[in-house]
BADO-279484 format. One record per residue (C-alpha): residue number from 1; y, x, z. Coordinates in Angstrom, 2 decimals, always signed. Example, Ala and Ser with C-alpha at 12.3 -4.5 7.8 and 13.67 -1.06 7.14 Angstrom:
2
nr->1	yy->-4.50	xx->+12.30	zz->+7.80 .
nr->2	yy->-1.06	xx->+13.67	zz->+7.14 .
END
This chain:
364
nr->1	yy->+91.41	xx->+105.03	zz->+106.64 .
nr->2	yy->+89.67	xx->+101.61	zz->+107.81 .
nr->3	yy->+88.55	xx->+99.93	zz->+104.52 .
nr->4	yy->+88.63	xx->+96.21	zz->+104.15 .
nr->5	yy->+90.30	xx->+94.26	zz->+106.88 .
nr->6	yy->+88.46	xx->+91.24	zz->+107.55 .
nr->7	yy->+90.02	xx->+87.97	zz->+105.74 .
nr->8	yy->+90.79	xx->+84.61	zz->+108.15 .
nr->9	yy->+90.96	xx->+82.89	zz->+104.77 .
nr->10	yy->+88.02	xx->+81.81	zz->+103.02 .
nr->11	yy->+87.84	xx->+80.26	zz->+99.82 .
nr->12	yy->+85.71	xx->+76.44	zz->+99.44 .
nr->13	yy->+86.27	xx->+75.51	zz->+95.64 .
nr->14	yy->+84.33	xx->+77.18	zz->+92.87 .
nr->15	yy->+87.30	xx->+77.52	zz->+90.33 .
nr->16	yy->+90.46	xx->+78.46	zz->+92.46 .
nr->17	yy->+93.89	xx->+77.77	zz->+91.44 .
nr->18	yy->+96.42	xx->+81.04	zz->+90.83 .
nr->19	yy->+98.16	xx->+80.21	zz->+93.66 .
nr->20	yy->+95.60	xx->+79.88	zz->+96.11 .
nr->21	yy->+93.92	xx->+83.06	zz->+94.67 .
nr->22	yy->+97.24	xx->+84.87	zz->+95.22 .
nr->23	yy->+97.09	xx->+83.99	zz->+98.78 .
nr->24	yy->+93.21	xx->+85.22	zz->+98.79 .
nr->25	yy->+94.65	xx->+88.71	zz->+97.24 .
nr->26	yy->+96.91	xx->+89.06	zz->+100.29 .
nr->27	yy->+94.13	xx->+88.48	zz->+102.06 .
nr->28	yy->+91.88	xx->+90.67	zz->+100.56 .
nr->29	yy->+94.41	xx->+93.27	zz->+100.05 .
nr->30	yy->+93.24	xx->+97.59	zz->+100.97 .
nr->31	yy->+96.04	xx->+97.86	zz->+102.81 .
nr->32	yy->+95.51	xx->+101.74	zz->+103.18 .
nr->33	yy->+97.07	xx->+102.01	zz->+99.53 .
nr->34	yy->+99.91	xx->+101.36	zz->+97.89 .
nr->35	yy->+102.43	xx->+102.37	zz->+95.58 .
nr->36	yy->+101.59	xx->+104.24	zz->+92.26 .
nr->37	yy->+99.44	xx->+107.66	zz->+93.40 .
nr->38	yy->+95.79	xx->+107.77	zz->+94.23 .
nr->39	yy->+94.06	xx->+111.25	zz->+94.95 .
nr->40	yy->+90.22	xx->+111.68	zz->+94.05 .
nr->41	yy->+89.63	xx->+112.41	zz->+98.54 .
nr->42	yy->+91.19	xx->+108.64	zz->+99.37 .
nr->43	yy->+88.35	xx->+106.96	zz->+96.42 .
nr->44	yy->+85.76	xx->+109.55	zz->+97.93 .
nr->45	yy->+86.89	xx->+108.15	zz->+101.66 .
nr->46	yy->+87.38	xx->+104.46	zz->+100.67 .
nr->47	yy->+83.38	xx->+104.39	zz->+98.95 .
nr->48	yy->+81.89	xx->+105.82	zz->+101.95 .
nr->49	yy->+82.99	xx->+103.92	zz->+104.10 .
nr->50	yy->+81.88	xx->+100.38	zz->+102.46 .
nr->51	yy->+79.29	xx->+98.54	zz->+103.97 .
nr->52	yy->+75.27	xx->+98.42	zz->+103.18 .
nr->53	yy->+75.90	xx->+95.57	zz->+100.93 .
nr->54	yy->+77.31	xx->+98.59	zz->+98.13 .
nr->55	yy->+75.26	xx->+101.04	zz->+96.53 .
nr->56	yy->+77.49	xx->+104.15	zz->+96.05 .
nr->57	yy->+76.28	xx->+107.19	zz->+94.55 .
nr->58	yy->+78.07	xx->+110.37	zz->+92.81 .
nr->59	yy->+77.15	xx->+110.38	zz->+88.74 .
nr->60	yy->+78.29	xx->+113.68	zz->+88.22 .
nr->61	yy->+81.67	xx->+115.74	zz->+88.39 .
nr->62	yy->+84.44	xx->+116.31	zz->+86.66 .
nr->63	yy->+85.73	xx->+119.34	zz->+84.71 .
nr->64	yy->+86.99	xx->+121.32	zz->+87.84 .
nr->65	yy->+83.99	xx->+119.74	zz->+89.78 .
nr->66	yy->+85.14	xx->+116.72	zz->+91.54 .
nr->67	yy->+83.36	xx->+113.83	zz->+92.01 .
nr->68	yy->+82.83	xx->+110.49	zz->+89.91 .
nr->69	yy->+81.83	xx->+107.52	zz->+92.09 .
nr->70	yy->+80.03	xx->+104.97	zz->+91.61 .
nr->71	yy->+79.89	xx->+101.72	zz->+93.15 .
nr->72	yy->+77.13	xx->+99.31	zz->+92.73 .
nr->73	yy->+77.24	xx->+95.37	zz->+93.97 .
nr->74	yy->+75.24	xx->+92.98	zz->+93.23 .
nr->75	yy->+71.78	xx->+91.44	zz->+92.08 .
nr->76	yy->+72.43	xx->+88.57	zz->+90.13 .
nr->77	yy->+71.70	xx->+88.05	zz->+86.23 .
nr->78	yy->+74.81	xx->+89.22	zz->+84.60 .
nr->79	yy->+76.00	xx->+92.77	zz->+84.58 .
nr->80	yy->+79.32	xx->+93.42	zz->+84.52 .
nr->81	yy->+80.62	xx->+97.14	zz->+83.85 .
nr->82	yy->+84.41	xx->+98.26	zz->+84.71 .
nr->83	yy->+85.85	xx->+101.21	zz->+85.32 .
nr->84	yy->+88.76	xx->+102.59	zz->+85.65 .
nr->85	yy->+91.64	xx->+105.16	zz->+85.78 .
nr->86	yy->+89.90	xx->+107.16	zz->+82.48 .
nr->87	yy->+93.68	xx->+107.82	zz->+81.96 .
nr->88	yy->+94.63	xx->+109.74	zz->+85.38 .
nr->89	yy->+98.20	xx->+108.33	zz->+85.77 .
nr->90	yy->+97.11	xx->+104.95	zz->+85.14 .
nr->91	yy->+96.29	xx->+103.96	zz->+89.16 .
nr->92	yy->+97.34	xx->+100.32	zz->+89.16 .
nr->93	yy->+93.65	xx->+98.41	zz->+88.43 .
nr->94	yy->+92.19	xx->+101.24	zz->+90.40 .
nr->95	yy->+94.02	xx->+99.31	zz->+93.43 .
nr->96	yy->+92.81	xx->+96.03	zz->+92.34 .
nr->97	yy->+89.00	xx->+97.31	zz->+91.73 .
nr->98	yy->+89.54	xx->+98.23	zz->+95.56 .
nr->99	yy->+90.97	xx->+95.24	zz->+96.37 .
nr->100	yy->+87.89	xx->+93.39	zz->+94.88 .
nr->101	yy->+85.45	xx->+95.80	zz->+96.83 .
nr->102	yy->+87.03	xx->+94.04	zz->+99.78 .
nr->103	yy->+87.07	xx->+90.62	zz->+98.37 .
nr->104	yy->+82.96	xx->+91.31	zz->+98.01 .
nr->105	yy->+82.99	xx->+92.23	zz->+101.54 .
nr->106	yy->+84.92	xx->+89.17	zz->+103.06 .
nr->107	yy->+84.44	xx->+86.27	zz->+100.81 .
nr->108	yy->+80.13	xx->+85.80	zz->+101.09 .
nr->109	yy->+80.39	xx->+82.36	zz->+102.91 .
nr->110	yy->+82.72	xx->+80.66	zz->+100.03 .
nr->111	yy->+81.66	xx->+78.71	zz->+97.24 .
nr->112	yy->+83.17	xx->+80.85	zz->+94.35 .
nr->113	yy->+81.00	xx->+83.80	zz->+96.20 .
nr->114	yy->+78.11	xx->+81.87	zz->+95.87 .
nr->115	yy->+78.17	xx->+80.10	zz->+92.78 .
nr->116	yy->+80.03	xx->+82.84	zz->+90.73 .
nr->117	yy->+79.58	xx->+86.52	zz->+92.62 .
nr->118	yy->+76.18	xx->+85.72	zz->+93.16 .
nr->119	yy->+75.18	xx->+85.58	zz->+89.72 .
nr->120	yy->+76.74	xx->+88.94	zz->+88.78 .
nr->121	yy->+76.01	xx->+92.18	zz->+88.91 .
nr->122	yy->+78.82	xx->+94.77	zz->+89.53 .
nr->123	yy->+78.70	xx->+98.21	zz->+88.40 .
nr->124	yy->+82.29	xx->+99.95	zz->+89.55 .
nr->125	yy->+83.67	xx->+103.27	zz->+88.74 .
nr->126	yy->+86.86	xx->+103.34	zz->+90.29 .
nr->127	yy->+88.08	xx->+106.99	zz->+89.17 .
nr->128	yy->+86.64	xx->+107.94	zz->+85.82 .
nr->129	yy->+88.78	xx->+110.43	zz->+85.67 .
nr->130	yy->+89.95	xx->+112.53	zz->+89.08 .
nr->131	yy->+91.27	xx->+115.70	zz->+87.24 .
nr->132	yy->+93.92	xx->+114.10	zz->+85.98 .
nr->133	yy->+94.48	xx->+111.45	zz->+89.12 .
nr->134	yy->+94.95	xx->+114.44	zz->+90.77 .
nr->135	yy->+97.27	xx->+116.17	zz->+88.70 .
nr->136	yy->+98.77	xx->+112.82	zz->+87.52 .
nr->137	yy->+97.87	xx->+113.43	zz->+83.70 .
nr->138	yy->+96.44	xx->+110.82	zz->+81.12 .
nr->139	yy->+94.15	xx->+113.60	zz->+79.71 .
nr->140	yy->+91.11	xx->+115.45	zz->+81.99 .
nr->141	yy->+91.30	xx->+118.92	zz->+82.88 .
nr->142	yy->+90.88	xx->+120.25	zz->+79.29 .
nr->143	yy->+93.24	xx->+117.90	zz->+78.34 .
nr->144	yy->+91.15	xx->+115.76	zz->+76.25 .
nr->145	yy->+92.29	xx->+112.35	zz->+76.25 .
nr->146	yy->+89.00	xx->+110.22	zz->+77.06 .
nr->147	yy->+89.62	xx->+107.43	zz->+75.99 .
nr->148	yy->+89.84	xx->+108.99	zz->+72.32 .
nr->149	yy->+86.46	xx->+110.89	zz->+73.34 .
nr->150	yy->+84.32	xx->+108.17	zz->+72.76 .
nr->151	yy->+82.50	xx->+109.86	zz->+69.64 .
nr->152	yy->+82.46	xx->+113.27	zz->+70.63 .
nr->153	yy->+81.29	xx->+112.82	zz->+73.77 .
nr->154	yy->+82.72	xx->+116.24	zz->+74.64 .
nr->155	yy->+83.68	xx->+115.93	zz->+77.95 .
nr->156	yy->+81.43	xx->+115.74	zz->+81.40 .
nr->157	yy->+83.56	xx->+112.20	zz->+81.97 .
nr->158	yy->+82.77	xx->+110.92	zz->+78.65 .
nr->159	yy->+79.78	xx->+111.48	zz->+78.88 .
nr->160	yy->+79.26	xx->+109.92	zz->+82.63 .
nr->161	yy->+80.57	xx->+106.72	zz->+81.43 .
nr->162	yy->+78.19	xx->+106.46	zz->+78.58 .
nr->163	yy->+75.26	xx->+107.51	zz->+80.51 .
nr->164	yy->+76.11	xx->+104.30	zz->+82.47 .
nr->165	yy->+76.55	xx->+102.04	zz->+79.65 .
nr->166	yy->+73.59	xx->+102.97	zz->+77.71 .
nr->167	yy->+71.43	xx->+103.06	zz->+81.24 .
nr->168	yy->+72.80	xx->+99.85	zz->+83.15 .
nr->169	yy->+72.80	xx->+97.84	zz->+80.17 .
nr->170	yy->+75.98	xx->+95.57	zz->+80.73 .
nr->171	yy->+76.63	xx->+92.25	zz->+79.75 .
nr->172	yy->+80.40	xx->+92.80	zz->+80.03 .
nr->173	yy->+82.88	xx->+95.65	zz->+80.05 .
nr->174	yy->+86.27	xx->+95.91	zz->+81.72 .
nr->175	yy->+88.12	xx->+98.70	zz->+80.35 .
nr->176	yy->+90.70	xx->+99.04	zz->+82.74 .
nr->177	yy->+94.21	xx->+100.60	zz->+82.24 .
nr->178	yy->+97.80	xx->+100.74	zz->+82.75 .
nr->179	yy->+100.48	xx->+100.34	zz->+80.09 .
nr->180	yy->+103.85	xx->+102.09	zz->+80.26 .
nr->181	yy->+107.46	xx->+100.44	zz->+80.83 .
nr->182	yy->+108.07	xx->+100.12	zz->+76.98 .
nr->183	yy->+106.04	xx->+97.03	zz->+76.16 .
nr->184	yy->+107.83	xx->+93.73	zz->+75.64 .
nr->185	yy->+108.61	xx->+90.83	zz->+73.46 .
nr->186	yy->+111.14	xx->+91.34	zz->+70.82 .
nr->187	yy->+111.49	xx->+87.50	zz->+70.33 .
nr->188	yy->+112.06	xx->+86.45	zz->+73.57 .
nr->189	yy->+113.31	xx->+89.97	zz->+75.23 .
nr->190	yy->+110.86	xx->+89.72	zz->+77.31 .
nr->191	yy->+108.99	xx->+92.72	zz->+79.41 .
nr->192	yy->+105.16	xx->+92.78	zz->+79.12 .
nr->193	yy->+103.64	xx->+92.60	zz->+82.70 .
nr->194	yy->+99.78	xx->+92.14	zz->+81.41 .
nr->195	yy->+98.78	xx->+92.66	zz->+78.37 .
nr->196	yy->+94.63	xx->+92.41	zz->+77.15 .
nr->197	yy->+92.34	xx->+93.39	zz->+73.81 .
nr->198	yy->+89.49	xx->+91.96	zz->+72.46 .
nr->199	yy->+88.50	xx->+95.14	zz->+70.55 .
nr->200	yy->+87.73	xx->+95.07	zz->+67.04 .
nr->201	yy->+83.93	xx->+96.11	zz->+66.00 .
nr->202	yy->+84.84	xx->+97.47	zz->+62.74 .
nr->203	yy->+87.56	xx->+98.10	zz->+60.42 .
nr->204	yy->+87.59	xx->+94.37	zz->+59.09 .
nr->205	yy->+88.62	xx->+93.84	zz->+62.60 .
nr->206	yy->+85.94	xx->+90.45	zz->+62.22 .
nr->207	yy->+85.20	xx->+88.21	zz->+64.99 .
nr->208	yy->+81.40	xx->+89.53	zz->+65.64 .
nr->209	yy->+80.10	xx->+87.98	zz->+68.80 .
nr->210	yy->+80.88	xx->+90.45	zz->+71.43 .
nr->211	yy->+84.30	xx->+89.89	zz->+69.97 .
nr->212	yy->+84.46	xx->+86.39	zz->+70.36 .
nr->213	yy->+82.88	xx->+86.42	zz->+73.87 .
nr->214	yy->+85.50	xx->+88.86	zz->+74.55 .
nr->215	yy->+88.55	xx->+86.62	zz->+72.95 .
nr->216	yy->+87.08	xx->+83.54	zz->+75.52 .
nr->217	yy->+87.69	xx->+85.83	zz->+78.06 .
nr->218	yy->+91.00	xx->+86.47	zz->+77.79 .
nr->219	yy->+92.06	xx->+82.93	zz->+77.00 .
nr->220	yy->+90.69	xx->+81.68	zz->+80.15 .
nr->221	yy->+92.35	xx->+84.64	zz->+81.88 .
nr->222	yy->+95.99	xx->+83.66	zz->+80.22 .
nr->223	yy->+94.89	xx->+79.81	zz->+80.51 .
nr->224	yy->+94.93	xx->+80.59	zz->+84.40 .
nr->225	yy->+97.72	xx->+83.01	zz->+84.63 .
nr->226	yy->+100.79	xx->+81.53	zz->+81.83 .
nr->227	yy->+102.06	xx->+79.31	zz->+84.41 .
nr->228	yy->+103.46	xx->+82.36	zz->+86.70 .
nr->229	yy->+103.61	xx->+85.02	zz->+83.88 .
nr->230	yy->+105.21	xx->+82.31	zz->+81.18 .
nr->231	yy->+106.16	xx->+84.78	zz->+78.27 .
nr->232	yy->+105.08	xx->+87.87	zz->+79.95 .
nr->233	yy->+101.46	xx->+88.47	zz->+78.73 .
nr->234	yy->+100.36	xx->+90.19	zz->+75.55 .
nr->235	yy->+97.96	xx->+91.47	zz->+73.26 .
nr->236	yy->+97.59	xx->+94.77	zz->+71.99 .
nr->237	yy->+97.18	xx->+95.75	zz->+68.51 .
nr->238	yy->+93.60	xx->+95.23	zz->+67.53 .
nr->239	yy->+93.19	xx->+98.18	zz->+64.92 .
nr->240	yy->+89.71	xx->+99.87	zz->+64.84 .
nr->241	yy->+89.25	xx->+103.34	zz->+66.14 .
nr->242	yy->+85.51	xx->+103.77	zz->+67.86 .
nr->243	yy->+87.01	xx->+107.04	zz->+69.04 .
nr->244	yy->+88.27	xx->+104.93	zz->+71.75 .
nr->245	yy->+85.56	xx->+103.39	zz->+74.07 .
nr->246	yy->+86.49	xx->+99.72	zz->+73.86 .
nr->247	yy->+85.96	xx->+99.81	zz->+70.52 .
nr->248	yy->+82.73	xx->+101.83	zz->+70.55 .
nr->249	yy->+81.38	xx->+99.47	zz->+73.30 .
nr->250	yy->+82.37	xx->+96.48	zz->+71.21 .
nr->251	yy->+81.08	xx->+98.20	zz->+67.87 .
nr->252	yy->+77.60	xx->+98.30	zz->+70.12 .
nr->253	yy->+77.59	xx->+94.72	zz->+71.10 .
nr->254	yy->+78.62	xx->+94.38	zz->+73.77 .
nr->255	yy->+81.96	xx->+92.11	zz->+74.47 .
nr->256	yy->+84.14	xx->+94.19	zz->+76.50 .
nr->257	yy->+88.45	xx->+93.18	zz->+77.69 .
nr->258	yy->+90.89	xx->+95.89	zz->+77.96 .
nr->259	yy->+92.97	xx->+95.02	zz->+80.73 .
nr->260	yy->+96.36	xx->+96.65	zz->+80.72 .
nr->261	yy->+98.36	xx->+96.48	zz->+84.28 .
nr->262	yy->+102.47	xx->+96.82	zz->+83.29 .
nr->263	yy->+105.42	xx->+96.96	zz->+84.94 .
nr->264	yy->+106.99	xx->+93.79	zz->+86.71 .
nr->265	yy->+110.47	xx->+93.61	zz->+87.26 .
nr->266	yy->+111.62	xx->+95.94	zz->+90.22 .
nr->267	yy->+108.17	xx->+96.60	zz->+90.77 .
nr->268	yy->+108.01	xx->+100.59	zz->+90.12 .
nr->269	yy->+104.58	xx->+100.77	zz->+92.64 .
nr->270	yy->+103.05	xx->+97.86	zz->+90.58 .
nr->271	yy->+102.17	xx->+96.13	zz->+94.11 .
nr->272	yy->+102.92	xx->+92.48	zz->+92.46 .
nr->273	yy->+101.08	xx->+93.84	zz->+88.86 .
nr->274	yy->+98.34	xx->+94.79	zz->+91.07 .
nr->275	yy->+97.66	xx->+90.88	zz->+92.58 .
nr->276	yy->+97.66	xx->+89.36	zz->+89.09 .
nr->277	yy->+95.08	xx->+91.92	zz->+88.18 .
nr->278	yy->+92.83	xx->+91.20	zz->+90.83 .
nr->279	yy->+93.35	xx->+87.85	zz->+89.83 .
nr->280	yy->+92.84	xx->+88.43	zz->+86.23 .
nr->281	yy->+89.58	xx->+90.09	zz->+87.41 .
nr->282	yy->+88.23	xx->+86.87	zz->+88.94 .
nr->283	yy->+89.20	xx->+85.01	zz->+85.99 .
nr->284	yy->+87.44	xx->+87.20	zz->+84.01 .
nr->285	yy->+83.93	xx->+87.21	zz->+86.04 .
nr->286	yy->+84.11	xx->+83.18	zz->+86.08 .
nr->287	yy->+84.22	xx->+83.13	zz->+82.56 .
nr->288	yy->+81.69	xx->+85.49	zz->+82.32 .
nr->289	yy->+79.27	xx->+84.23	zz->+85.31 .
nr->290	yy->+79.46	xx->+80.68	zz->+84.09 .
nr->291	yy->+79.93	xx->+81.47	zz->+80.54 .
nr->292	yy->+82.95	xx->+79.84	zz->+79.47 .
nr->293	yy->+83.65	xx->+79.18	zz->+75.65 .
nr->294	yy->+86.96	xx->+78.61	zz->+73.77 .
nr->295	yy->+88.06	xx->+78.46	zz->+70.42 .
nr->296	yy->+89.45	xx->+81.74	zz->+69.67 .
nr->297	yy->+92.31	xx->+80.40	zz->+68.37 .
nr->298	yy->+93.32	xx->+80.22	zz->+71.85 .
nr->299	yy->+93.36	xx->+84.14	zz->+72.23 .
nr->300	yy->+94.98	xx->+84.43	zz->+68.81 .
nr->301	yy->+98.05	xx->+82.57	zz->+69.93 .
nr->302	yy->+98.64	xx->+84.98	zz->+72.59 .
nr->303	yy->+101.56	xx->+87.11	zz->+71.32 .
nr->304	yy->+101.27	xx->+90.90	zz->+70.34 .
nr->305	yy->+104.00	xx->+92.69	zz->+72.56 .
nr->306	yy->+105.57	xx->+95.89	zz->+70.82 .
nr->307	yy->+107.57	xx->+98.80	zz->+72.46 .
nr->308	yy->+111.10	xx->+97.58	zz->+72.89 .
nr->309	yy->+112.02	xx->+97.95	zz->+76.19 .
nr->310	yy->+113.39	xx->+101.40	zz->+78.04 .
nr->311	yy->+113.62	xx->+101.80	zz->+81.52 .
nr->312	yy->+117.59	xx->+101.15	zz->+81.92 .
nr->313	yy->+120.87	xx->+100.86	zz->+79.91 .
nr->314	yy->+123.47	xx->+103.29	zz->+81.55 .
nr->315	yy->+127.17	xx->+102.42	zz->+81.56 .
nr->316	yy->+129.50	xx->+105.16	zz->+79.66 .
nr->317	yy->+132.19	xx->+105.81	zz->+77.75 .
nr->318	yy->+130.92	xx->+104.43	zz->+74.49 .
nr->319	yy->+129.06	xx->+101.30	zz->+75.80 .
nr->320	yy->+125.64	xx->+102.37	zz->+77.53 .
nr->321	yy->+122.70	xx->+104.35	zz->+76.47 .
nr->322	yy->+118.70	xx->+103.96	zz->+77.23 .
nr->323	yy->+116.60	xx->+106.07	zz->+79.82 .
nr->324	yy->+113.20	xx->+106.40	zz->+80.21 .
nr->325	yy->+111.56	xx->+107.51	zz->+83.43 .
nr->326	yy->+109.53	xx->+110.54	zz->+83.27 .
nr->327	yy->+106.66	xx->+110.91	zz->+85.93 .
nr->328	yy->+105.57	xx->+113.43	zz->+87.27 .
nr->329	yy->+103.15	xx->+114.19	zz->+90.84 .
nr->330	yy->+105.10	xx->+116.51	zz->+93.64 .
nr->331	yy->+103.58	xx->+116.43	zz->+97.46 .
nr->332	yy->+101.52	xx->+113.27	zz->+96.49 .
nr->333	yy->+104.52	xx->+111.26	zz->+95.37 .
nr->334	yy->+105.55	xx->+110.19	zz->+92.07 .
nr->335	yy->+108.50	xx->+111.30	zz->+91.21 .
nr->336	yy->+110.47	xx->+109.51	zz->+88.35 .
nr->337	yy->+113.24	xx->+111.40	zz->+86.53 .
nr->338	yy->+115.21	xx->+110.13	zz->+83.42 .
nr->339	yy->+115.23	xx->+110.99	zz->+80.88 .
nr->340	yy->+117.62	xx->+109.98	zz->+77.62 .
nr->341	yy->+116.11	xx->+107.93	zz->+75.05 .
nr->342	yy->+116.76	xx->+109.40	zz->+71.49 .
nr->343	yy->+118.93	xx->+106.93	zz->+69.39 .
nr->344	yy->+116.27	xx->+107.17	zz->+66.33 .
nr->345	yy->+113.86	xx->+104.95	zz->+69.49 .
nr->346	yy->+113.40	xx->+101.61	zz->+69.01 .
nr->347	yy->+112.39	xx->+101.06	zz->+72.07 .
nr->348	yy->+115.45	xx->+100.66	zz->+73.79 .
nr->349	yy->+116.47	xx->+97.42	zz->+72.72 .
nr->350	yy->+115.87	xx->+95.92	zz->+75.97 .
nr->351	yy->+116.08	xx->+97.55	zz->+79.35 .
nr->352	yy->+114.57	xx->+96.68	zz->+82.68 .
nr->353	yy->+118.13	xx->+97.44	zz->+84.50 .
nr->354	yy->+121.45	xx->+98.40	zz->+83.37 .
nr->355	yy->+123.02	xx->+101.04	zz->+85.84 .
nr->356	yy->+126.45	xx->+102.67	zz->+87.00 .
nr->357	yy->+124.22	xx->+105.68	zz->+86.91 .
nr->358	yy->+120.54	xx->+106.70	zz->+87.03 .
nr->359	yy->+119.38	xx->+109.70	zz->+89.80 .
nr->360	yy->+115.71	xx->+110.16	zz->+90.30 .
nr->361	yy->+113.21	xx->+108.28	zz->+92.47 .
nr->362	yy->+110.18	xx->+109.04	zz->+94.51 .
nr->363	yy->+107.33	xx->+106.43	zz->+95.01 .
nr->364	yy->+104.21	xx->+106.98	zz->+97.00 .
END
């Protein structure tokens, strides 16, 4: 594996328009990945193998002893925290956080670099979680999810990422994850390709600072996105648990965005979910480099999506019925097998296809 490509494409305006940072994504692309599966050896290869300008250490290890990176970038001001793949089959924003590693390699002579990047610091861990990458699990090895762990602290992982949090200090936290194929609009039929949370910091689900900071975030992200995504971008619902650690983070003070990477139409390897993260990711260190404010209002007309959608409507006898893919890791390839939905579901009002038939898949 080479990492990072070098780009013939650099960028000269501070703010940069979605299409032109779509073309700086394909650009900026890892190449060496695609598709949906990412073992814990490729993010051990891909780290070491960045240039001087990254710090990259190993925090700790996992349950059955692998590995958690970390990637540090950066000396400016503000310190920015993400991570991502706590969930192991969740891969999709671990591309883009590699993705960005090579946009921090290739972009240094352009102004957004040096007027946004500049100011930041980065602190990066791309695999929070390589038990269950490997094994292509949400929970770890003990089958804990972590993301509900946030309390507890009773897992090597969890407690990794807090050691970070309460030792770097961050100014910002992107909680980064992958949603599943159900999420759409019920209005509109639409699917959900990105969906985002400003946490709630307590059961009131109030508007504390962090929150707000958090809420300005994602309305410049959707501000700079609705034009390609029109009707396809969501929030999700905003009850408090600090069990989970975008809540705990946000119950602490400090504003953190759940990102959530979904599924694009025909787009089972998430390849054209994975740009508009990466550009969602830009987005959301402008707004944070440079501060940004907006009434919140903006955020809270962004529409909560709901699970309505199933994977396909297959023809039969008696109409058609809903599938669901079920995943599962074989020879590192996903393989996706359906499964029928159960007519008590809701979630298969709408369907991403309708099919004479539906065999399994494999994806990379």
């Amino acid at each position: 594996m080479k990492s990072c490509k070098k780009s013939i494409f650099v960028v000269q305006r501070i703010h940069m328009e979605l299409p032109e940072l779509l073309q700086l994504f394909s650009q900026c692309r890892e190449e060496s990945i695609s598709g949906r599966y990412i073992s814990p050896d490729f993010i051990t290869d891909f780290v070491s193998q960045l240039s001087e300008d990254f710090t990259v250490d190993t925090l700790g290890h996992s349950v059955e002893n692998r590995p958690i990176h970390s990637v540090v970038f950066g000396t400016g001001k503000v310190k920015i925290f993400m991570w991502s793949q706590m969930h192991g089959n969740e891969s999709t924003t671990t591309k883009s956080m590699l993705d960005f590693c090579c946009f921090l390699e290739q972009q240094k002579d352009s102004d957004f670099y040096k007027k946004v990047i500049e100011n930041c610091t980065f602190f990066m861990i791309p695999m929070l979680n390589p038990d269950g990458s490997k094994n292509w699990t949400r929970v770890n090895a003990n089958e804990v999810d972590l993301n509900r762990d946030a309390q507890d602290l009773s897992q090597p992982e969890s407690k990794i990422l807090r050691g970070v949090f309460d030792a770097f200090k961050p100014d910002y936290c992107f909680n980064l994850h992958g949603q599943r194929t159900i999420y759409g609009f019920e209005e509109t039929g639409k699917p959900s390709i990105l969906s985002f949370l400003a946490p709630s910091a307590d059961v009131e689900r109030s508007f504390t600072f962090s929150r707000k900071r958090s809420a300005s975030i994602i309305a410049h992200i959707f501000k700079n996105l609705r034009n390609d995504l029109d009707g396809n971008i969501g929030l999700y619902n905003d009850a408090f648990n600090n069990n989970c650690v975008g809540d705990a983070f946000q119950e602490a003070g400090v504003p953190t965005v759940l990102f959530e990477a979904g599924h694009y139409p025909d787009d089972y390897g998430r390849e054209k979910t994975r740009a508009y993260v990466f550009a969602a990711m830009l987005y959301a260190i402008e707004a944070c480099s440079e501060e940004l404010e907006y009434d919140i209002s903006a955020y809270k007309d962004i529409p909560e999506h709901s699970a309505c959608y199933c994977d396909a409507h297959v023809k039969d006898v008696d109409g058609k019925r809903g599938i669901y893919y079920v995943e599962r890791v074989e020879g590192g390839e996903i393989v996706f097998e359906p499964t029928a939905l159960e007519a008590s579901l809701s979630n298969g009002k709408f369907a991403h296809a309708l099919l004479d038939s539906a065999p399994a898949f494999k994806l990379p």
